[in-house]
N, CA, C and O atoms as CSV, one atom per row, in Angstrom:
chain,resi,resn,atom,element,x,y,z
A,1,UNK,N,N,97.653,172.646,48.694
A,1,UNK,CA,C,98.684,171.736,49.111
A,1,UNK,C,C,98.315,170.339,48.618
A,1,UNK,O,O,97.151,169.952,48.720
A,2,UNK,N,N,99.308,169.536,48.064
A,2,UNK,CA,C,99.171,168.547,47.127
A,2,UNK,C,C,99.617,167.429,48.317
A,2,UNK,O,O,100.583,167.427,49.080
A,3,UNK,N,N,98.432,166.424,48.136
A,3,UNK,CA,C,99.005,164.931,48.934
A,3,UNK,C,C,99.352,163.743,48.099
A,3,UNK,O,O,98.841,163.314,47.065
A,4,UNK,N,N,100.860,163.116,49.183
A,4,UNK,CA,C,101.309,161.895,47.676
A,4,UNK,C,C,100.472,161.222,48.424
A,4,UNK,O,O,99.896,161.384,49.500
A,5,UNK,N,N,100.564,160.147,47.315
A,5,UNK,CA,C,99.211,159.006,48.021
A,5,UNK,C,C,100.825,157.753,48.249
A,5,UNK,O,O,101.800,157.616,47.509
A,6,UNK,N,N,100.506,157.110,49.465
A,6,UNK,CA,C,100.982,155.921,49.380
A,6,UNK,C,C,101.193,154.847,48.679
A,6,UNK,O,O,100.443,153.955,49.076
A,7,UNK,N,N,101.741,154.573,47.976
A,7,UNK,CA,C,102.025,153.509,47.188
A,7,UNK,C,C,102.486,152.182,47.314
A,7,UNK,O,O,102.345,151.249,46.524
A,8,UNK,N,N,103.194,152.221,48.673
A,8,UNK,CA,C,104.472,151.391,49.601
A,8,UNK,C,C,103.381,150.179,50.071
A,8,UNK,O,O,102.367,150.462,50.707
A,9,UNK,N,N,103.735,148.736,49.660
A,9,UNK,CA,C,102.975,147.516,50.171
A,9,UNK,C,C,102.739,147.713,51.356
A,9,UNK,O,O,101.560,147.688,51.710
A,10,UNK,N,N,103.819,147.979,52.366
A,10,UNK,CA,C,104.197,148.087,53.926
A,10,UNK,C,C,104.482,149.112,53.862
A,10,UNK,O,O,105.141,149.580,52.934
A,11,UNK,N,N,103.936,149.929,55.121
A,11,UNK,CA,C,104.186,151.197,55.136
A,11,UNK,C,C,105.524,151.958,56.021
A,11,UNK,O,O,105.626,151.474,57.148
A,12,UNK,N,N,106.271,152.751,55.800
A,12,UNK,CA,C,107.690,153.348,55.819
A,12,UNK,C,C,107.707,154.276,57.031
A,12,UNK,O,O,107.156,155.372,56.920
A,13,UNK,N,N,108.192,153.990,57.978
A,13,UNK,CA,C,108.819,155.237,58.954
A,13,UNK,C,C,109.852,155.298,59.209
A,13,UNK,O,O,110.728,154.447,59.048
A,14,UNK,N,N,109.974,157.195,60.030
A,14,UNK,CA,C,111.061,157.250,60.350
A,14,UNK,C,C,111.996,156.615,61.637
A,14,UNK,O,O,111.896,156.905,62.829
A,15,UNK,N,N,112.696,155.899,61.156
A,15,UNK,CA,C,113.271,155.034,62.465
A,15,UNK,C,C,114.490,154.942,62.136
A,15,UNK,O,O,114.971,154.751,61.020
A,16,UNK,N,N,115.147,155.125,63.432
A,16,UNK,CA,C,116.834,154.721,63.390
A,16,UNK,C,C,116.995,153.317,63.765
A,16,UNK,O,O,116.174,152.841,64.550
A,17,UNK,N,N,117.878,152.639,63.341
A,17,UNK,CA,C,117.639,151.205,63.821
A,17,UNK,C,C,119.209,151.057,63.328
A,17,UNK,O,O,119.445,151.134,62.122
A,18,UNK,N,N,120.449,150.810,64.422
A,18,UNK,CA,C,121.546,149.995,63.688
A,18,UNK,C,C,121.300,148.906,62.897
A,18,UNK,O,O,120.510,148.005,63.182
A,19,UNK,N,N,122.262,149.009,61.468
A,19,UNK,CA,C,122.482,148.349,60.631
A,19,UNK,C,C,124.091,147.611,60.161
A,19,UNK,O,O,125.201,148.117,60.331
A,20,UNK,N,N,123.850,146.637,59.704
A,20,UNK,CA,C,125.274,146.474,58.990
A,20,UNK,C,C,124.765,145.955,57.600
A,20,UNK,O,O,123.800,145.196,57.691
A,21,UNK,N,N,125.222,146.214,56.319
A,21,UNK,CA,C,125.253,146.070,54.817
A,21,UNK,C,C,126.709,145.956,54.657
A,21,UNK,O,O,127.721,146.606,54.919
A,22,UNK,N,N,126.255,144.467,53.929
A,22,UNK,CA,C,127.234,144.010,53.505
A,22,UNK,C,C,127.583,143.289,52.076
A,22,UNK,O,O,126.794,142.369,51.860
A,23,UNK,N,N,128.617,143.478,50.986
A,23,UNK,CA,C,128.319,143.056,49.667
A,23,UNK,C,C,129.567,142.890,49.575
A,23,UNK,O,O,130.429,142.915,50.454
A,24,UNK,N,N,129.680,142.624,47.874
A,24,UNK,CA,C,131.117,142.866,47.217
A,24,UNK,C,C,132.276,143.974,47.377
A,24,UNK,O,O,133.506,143.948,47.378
A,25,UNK,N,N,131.297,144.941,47.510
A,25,UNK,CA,C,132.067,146.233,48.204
A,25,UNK,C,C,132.670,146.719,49.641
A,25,UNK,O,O,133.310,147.714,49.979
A,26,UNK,N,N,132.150,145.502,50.379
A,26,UNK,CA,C,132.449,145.546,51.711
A,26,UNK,C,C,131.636,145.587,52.596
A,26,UNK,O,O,130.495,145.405,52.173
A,27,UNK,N,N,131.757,145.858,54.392
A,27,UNK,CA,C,130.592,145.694,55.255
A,27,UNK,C,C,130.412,147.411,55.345
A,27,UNK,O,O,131.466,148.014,55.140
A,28,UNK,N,N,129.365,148.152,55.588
A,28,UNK,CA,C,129.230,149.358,56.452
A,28,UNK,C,C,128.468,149.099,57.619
A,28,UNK,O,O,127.394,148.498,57.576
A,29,UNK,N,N,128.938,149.491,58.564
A,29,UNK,CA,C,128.231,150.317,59.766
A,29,UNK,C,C,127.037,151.516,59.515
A,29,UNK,O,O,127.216,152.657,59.090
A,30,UNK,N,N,126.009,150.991,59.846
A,30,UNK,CA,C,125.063,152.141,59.943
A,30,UNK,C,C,123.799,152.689,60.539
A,30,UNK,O,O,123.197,151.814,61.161
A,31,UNK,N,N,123.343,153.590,60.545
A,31,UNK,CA,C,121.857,153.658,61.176
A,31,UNK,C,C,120.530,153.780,60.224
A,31,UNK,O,O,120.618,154.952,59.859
A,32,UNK,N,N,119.851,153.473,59.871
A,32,UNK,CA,C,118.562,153.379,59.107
A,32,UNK,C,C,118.508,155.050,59.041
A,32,UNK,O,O,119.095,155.779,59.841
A,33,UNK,N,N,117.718,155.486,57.971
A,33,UNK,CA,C,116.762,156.745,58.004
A,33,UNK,C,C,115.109,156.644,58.253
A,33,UNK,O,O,114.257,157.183,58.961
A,34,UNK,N,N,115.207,155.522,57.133
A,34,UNK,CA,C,113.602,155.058,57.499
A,34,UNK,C,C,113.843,153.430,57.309
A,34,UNK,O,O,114.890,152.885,56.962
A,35,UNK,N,N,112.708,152.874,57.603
A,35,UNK,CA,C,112.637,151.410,57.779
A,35,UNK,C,C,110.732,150.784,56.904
A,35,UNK,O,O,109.754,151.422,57.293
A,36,UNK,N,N,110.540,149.887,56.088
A,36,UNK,CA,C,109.573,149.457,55.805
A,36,UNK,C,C,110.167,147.632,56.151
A,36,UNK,O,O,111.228,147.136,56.529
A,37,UNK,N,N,108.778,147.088,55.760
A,37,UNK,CA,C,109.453,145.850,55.263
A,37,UNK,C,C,109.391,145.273,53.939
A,37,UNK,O,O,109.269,144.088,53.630
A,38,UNK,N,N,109.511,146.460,53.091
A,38,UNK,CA,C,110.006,146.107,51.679
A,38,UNK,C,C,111.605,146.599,51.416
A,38,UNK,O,O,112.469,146.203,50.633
A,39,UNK,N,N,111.577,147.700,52.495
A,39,UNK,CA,C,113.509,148.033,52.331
A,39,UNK,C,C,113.588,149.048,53.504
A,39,UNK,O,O,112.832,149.231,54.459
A,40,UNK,N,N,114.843,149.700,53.095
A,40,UNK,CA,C,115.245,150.957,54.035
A,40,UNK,C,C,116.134,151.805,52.951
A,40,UNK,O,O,116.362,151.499,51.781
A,41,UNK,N,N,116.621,153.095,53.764
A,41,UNK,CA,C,117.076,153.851,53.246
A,41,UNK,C,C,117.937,154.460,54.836
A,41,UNK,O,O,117.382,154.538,55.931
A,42,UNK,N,N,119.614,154.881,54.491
A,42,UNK,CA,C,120.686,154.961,55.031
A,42,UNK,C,C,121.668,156.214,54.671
A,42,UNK,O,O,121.567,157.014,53.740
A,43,UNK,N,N,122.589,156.137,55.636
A,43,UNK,CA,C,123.358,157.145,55.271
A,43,UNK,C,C,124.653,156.140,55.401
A,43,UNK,O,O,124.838,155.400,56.367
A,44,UNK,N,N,125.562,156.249,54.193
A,44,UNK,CA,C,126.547,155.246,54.226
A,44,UNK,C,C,127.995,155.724,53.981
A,44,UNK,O,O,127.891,156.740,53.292
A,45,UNK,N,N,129.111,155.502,54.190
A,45,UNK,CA,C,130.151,156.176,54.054
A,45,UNK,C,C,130.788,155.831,52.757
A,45,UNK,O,O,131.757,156.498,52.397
A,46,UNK,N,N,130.416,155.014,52.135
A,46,UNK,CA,C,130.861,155.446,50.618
A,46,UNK,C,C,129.804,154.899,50.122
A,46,UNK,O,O,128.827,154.397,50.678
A,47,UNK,N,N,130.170,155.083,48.626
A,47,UNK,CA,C,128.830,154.822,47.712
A,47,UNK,C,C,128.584,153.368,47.528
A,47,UNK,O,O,129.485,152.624,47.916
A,48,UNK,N,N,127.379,152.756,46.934
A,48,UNK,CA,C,127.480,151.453,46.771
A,48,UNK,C,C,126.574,151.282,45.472
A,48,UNK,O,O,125.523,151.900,45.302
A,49,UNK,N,N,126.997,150.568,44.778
A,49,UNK,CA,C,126.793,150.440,43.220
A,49,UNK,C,C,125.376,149.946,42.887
A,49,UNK,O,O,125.032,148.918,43.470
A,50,UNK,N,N,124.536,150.491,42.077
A,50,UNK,CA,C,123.095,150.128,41.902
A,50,UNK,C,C,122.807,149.311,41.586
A,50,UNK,O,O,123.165,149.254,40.409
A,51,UNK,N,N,122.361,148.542,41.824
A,51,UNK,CA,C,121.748,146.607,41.780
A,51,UNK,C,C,122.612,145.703,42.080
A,51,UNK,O,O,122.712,144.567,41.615
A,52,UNK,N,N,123.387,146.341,43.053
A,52,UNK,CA,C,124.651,145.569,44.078
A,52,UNK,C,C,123.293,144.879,45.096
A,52,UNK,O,O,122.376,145.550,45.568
A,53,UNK,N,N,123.515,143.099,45.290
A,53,UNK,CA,C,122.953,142.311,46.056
A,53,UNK,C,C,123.886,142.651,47.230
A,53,UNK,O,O,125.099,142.764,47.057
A,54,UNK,N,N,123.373,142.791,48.275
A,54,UNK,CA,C,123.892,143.189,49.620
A,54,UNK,C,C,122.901,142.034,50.874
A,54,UNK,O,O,121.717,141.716,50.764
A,55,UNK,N,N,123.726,141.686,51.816
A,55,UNK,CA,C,123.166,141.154,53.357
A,55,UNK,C,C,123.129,142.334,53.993
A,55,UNK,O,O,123.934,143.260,54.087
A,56,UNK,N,N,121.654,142.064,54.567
A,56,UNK,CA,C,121.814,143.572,55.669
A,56,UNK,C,C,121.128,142.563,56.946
A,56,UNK,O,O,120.280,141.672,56.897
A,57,UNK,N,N,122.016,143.226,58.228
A,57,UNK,CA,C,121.025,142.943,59.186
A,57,UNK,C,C,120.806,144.055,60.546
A,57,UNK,O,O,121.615,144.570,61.319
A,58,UNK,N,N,119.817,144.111,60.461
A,58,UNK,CA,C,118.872,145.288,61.645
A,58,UNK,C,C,119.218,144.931,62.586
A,58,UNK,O,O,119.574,143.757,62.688
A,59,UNK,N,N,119.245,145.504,63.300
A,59,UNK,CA,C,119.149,145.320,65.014
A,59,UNK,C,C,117.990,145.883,66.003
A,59,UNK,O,O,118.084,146.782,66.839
A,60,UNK,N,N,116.904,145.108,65.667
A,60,UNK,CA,C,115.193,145.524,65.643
A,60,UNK,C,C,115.283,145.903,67.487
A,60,UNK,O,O,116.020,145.213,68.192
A,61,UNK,N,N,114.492,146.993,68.065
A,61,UNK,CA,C,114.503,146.822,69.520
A,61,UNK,C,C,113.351,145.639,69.553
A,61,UNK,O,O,112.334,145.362,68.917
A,62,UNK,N,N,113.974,145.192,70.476
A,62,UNK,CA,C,112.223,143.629,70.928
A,62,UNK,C,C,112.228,144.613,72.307
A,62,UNK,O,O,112.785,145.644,72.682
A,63,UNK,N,N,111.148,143.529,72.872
A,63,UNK,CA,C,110.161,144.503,74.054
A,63,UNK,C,C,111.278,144.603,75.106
A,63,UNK,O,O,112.246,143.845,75.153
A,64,UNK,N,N,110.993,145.799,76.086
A,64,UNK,CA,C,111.644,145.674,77.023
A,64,UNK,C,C,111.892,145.056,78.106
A,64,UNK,O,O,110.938,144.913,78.870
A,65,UNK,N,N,113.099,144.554,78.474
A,65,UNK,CA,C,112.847,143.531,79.816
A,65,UNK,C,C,112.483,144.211,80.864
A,65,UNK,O,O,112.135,145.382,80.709
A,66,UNK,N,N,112.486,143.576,82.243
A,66,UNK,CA,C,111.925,143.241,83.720
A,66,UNK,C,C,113.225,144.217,84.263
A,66,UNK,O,O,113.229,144.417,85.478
A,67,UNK,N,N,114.161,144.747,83.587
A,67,UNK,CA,C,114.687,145.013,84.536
A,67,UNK,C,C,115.084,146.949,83.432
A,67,UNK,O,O,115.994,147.738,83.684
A,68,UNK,N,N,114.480,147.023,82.809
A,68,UNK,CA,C,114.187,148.712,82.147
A,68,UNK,C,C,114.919,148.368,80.643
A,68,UNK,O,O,114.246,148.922,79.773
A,69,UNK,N,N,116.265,147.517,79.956
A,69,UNK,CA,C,116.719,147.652,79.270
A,69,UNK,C,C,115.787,146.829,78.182
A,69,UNK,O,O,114.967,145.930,78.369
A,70,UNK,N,N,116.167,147.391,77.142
A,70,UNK,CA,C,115.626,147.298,75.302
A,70,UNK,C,C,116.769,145.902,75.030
A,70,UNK,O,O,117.950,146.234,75.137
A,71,UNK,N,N,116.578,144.752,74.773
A,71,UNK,CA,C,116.940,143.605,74.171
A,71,UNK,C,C,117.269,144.285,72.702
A,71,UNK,O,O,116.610,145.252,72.319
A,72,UNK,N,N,118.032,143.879,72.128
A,72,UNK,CA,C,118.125,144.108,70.105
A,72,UNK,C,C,118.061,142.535,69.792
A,72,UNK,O,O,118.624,141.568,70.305
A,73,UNK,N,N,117.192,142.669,68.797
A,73,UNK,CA,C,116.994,140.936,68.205
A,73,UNK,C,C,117.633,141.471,66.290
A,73,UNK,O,O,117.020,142.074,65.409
A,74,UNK,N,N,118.952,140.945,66.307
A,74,UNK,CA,C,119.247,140.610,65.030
A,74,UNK,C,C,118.140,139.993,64.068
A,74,UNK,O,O,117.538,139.004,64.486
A,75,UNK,N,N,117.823,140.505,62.800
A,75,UNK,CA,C,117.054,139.980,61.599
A,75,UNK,C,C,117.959,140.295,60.249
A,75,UNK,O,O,118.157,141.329,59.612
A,76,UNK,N,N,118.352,139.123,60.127
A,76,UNK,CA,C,119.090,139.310,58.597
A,76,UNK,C,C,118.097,139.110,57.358
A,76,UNK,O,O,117.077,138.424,57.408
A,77,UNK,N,N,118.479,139.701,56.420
A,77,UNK,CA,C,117.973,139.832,55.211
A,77,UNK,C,C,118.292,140.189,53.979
A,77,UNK,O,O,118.737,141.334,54.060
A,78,UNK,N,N,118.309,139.676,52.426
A,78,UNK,CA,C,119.006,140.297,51.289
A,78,UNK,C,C,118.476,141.166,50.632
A,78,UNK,O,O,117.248,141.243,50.599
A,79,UNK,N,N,119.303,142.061,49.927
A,79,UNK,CA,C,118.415,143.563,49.211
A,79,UNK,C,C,119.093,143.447,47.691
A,79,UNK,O,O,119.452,142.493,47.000
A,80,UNK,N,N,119.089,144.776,47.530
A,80,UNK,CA,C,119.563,144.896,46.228
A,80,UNK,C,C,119.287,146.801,46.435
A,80,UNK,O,O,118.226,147.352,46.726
A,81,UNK,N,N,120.396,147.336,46.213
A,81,UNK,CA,C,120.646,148.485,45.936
A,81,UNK,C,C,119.946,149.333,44.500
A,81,UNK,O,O,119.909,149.003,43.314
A,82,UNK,N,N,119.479,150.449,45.170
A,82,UNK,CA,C,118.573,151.140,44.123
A,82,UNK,C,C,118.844,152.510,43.805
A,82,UNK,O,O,118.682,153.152,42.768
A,83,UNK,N,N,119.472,152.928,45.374
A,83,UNK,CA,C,119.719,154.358,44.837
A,83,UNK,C,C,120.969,154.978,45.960
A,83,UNK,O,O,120.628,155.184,47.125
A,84,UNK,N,N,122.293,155.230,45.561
A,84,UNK,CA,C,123.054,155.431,46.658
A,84,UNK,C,C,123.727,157.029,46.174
A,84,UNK,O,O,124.658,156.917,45.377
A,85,UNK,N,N,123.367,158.449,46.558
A,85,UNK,CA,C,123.508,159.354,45.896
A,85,UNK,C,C,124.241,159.914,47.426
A,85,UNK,O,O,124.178,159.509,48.586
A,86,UNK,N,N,125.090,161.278,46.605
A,86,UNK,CA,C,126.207,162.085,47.708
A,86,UNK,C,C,124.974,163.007,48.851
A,86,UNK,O,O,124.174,163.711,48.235
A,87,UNK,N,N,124.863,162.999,50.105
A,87,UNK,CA,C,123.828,163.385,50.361
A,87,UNK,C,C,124.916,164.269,52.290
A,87,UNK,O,O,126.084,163.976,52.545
A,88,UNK,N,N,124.333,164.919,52.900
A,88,UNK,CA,C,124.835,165.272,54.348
A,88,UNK,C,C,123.440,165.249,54.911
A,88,UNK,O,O,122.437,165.332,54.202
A,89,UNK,N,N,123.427,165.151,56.008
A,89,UNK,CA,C,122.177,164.284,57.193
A,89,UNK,C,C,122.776,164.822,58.523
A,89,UNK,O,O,123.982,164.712,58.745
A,90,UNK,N,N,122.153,165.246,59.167
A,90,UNK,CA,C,122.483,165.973,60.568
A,90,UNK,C,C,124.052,166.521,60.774
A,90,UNK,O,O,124.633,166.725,61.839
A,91,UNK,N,N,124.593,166.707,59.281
A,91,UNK,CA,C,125.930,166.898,59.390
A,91,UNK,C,C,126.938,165.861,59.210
A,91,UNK,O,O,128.153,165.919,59.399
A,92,UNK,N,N,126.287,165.009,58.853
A,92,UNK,CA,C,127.290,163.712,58.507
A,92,UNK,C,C,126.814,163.654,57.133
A,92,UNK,O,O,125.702,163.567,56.612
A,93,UNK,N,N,128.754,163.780,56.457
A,93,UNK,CA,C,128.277,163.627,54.898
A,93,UNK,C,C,128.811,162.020,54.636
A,93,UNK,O,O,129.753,161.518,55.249
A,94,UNK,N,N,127.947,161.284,53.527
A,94,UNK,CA,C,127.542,160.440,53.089
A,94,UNK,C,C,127.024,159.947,51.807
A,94,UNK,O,O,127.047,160.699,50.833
A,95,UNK,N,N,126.570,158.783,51.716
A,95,UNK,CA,C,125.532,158.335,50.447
A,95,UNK,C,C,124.018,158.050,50.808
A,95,UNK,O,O,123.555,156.934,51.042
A,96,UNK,N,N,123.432,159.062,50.814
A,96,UNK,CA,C,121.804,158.371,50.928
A,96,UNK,C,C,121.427,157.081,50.138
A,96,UNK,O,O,121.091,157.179,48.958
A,97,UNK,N,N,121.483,155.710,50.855
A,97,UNK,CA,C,121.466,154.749,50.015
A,97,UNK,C,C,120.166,154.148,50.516
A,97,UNK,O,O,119.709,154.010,51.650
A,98,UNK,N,N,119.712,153.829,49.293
A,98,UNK,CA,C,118.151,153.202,49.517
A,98,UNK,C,C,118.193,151.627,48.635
A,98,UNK,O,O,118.599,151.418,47.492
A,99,UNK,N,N,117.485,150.443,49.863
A,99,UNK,CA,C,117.639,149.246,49.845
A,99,UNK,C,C,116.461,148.463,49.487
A,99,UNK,O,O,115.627,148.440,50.392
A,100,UNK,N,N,116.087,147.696,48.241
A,100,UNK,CA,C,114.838,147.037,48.323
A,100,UNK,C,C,115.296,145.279,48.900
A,100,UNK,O,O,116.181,144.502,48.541
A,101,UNK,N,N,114.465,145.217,49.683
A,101,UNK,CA,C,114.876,143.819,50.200
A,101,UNK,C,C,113.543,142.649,49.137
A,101,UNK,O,O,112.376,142.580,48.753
A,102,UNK,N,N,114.923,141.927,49.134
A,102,UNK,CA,C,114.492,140.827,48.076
A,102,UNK,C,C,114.202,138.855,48.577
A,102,UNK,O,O,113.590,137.909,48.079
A,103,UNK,N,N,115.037,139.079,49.772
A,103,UNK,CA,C,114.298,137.801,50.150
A,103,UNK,C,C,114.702,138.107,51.914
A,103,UNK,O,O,115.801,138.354,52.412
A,104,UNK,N,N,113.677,138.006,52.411
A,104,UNK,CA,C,113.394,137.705,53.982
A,104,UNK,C,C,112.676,136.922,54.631
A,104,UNK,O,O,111.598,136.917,54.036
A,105,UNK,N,N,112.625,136.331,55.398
A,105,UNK,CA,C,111.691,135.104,56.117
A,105,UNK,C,C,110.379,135.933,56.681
A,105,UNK,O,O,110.382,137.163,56.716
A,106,UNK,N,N,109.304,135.170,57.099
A,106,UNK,CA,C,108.142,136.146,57.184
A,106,UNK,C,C,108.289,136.237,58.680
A,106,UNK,O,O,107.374,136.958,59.076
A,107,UNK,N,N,109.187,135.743,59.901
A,107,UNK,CA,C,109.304,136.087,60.729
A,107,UNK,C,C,109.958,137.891,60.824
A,107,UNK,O,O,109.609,138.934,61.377
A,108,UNK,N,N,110.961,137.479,60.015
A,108,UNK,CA,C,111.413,138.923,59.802
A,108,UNK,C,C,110.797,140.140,59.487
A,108,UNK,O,O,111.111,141.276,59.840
A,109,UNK,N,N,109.632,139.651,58.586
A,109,UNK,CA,C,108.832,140.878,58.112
A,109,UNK,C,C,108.047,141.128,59.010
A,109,UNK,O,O,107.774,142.319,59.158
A,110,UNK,N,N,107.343,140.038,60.012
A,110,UNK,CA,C,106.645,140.404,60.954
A,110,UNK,C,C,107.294,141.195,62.069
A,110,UNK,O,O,106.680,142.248,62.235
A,111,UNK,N,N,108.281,141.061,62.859
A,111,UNK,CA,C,109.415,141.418,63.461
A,111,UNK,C,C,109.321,143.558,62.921
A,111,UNK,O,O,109.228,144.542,63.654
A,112,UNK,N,N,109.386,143.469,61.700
A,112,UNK,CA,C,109.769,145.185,61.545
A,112,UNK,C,C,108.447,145.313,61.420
A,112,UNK,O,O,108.025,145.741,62.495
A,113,UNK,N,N,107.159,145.087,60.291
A,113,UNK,CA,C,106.218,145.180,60.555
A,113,UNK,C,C,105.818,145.578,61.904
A,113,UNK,O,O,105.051,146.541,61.937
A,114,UNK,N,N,106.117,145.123,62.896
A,114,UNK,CA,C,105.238,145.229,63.918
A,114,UNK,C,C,106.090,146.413,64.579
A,114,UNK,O,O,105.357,147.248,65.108
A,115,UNK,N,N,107.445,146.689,64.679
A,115,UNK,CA,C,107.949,147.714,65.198
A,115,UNK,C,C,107.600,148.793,64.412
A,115,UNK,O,O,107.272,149.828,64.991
A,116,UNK,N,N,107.608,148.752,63.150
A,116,UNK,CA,C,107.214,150.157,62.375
A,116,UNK,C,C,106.135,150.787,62.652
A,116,UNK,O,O,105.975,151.980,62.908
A,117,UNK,N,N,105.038,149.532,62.563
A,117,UNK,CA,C,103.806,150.107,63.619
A,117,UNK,C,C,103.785,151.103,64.803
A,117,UNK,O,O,103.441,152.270,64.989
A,118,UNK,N,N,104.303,150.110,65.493
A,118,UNK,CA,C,104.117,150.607,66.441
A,118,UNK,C,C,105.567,152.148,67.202
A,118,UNK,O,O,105.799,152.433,68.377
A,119,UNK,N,N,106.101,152.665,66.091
A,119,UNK,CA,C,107.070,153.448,66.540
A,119,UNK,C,C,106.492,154.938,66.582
A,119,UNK,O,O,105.629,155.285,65.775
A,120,UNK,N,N,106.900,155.632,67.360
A,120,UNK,CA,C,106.445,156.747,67.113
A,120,UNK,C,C,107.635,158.011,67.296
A,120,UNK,O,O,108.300,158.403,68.255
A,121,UNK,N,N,107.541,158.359,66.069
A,121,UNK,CA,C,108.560,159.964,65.668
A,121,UNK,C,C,108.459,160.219,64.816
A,121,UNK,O,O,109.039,161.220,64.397
């Protein structure tokens, strides 16, 4: 059995995290597949064109409050589209679209950084 070696600056999990991407082509609604803080990868309802500059912003969980509920802290950020192919995912058909993010503030990177860490599934 063959192991890939990591390659990824920041390392990639699986996490759902609402999203919205937004470009020339329009906004989508969506949920993450996986999350780094060099990009993500999605399931999107139509396709979106390869080296399309896109705004995306996460809806990161922050810690939980005093009273049981999960806060969402918005982090916006710009990408650029790399790979958006015909794909179905728990039964929802789609575009597996995968996002390299190209400029984010380092609050932001710290922000997923630290949730990716610390997620577990």
């Amino acid at each position: 059995m063959s192991r890939t070696i990591e390659r990824r600056k920041h390392p990639r999990r699986k996490v759902i995290v609402q999203s919205r991407i937004a470009g020339a082509q329009g906004a989508h609604e969506c949920e993450t597949i996986d999350l780094s803080a060099n990009g993500l990868s999605c399931l999107t309802p139509r396709p979106l064109d390869i080296f399309t500059k896109v705004r995306i912003t996460l809806m990161i969980p922050d810690r939980p409050g005093a009273n049981g509920s999960t806060p969402m802290k918005p982090v916006d950020c710009e990408g650029v589209v790399v790979r958006s192919d015909p794909d179905t995912l728990d039964g929802k058909e789609g575009y597996h679209t995968a996002i390299f993010f190209n400029h984010m503030q380092d609050e932001a990177i710290d922000l997923i950084q630290q949730y990716v860490s610390t997620h577990k599934h």
